[in-house]
N, C-alpha and C positions, 0 to 999 in steps of 0.2 A: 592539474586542472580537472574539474570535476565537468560532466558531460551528460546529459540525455541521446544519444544518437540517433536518428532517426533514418534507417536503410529503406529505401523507397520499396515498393511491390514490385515484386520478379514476378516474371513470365504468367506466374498462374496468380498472382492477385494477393502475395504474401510480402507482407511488411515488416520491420520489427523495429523497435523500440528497445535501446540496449544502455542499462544504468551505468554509469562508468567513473567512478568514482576511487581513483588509485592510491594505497596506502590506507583505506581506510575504508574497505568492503562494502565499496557503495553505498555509502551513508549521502542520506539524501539532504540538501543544502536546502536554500530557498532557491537560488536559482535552478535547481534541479526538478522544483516544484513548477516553476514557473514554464521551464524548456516542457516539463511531461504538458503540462497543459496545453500547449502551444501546438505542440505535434499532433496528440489525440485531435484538435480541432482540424487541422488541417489535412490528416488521414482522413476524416470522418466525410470532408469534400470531394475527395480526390478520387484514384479508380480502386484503392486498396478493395480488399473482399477479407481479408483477416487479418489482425497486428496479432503478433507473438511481441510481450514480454518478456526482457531476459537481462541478468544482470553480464555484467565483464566476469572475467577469472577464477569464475566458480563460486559466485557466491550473487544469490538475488539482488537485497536489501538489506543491509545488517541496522534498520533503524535511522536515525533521523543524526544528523553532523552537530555532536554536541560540544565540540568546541565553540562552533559560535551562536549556540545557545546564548550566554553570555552577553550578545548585544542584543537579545530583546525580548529572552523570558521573564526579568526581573518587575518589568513593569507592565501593569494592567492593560495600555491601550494598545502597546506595542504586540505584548503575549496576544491582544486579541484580533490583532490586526495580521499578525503571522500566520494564523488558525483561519479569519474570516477569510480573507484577503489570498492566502498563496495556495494553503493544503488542502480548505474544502476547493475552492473550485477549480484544482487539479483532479481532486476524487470527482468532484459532481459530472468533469468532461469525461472521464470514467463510464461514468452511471449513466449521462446520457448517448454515450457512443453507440451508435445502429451498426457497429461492424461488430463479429465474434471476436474476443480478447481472449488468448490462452496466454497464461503466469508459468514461464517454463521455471520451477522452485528448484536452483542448486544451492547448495552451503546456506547460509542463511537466510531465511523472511522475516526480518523481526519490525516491530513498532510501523512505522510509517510503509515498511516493505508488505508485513502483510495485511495493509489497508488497502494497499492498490493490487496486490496478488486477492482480497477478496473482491474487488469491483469485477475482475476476470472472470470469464463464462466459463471455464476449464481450466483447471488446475494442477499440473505436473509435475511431480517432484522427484527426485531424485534419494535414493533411498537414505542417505545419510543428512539428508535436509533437517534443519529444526527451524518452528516456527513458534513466533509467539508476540504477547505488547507488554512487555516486563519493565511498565517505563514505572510502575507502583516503586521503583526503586531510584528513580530519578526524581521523586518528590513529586510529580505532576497526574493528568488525568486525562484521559483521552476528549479530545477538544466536544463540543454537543452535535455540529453536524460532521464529524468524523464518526461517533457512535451512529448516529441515527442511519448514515450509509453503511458502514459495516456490518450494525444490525439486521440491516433486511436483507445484505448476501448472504451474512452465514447463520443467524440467527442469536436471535439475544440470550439462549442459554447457551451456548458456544463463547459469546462475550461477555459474557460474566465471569465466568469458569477465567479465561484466559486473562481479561483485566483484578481479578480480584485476589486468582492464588498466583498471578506472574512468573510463571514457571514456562520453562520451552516446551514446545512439543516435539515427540521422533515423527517424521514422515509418517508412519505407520500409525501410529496413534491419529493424527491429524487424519487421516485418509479413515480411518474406523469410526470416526466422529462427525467424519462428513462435508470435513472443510479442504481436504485435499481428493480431486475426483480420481485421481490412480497414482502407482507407484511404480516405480521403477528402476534399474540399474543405476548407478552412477553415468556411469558411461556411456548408459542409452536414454538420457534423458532426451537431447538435442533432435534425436532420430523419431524419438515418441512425438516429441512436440512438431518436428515438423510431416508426422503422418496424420497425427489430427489437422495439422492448418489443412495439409492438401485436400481430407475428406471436408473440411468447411468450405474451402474455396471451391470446389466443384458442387455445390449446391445451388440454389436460386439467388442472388444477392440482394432480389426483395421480397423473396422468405427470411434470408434474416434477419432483413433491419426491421417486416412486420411483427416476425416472431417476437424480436429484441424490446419493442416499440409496448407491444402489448404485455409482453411479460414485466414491464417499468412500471406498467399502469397498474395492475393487481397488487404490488407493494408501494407504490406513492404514497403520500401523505404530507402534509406540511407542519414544520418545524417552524417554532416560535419567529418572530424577528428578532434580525440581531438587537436591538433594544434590550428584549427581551434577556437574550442570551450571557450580553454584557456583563452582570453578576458572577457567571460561572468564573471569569478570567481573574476576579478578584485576591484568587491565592498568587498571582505573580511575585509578590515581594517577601510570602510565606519564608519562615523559617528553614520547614522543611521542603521546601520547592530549591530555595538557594543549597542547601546540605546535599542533597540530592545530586545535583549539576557536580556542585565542590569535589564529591565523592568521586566521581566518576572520572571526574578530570584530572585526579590524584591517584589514580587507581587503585582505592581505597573500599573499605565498605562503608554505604551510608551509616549513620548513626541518629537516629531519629529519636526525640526524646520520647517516653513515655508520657501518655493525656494526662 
């Protein structure tokens, strides 16, 4: 069974949200999309003062559950109803959460992991982490308002670089570039994240949801409607969208023809 957990606030106002996804390194499902949104909203109500993100076993997010890709990347309304409908407004309660979010990064952040490890105010990694959105290799594209948030956490030449040469990043690389805010032992990641929660939680908790509130509004902007958007989904039945999926599920390398 695949899980979002959500541990209420101890003592001093710390919460966490724990990906749990067994046999297959927390790859994130729809209903995993569904559970993160659900929670964030309901933390966002409640007494929390800071959510720490964390995956189960060692490992963040290893990307998006591409087994069952299969019932609904193939086709236009469904690909764009999974994107409109589950992933953006998991990210969007994200983007609008007024609590601090730290992304505690062990073993993998990739594809879907590190979209929601960038919506996080702080970023923790663990020294052997890689991060990256190497789906260029699953045939597809990062959805348009999953770019447009990612964009304004880490920056658009950060997401270029990562969507277009699709390579992992070391901890250490990602933290020199900007997208990981420190580094750490293996061992002492758990320890790091939870000395940052305790120095957030002992600050004002409406200094940071002003902070939080006002820092939103110097990157806002509004993205097309989905009318608008509806185009982008039109490679669902693509050649290479289906080879991609194929690939992976075979554990194979794609093969993409030549234009």
């Amino acid at each position: 069974m695949s899980h979002v957990h959500c541990l209420p606030p101890d003592a001093n106002g710390i919460a966490r949200l724990v990906f749990d996804h067994p046999g297959k390194r927390n790859a994130l499902n729809v209903a995993m999309w569904r559970a993160l949104r659900a929670h964030v909203a309901a933390l966002q109500a409640g007494p929390a003062r800071v959510v720490v993100l964390a995956g189960a076993g060692g490992t963040f997010v290893a990307g998006g559950d591409i087994e069952e890709f299969t019932a609904f990347r193939f086709h236009t309304q469904t690909l764009a109803a999974f994107h409109e409908d589950e992933v953006a407004p998991a990210l969007d309660a994200l983007w609008q959460c007024e609590l601090p979010l730290i992304a505690q990064i062990e073993g993998d952040c990739i594809g879907g992991g590190l979209e929601i490890a960038a919506l996080c105010d702080l970023r923790i990694a663990g020294a052997s982490a890689r991060l990256g959105v190497p789906i260029g290799r699953l045939g597809f594209a990062m959805a348009p308002r999953e770019v447009d948030r990612v964009a304004r956490a880490i920056g658009i030449k950060m997401l270029r670089e990562l969507l277009l040469e699709g390579r992992l990043w070391s901890a250490h690389e990602a933290a020199s570039r900007g997208i990981v805010s420190r580094v750490v032992a293996d061992a002492d990641v758990a320890a790091e994240v939870l000395t940052a929660a305790h120095r957030m939680a002992a600050l004002a908790p409406q200094a940071a949801r002003l902070n939080k509130r006002t820092l939103r509004a110097q990157v806002e902007d509004q993205l097309g409607t989905r009318a608008q958007r509806e185009p982008f989904y039109a490679y669902a039945d693509s050649a290479e969208h289906r080879e991609g999926i194929a690939a992976f599920l075979a554990k194979r390398p794609p093969r993409f023809d030549p234009p």
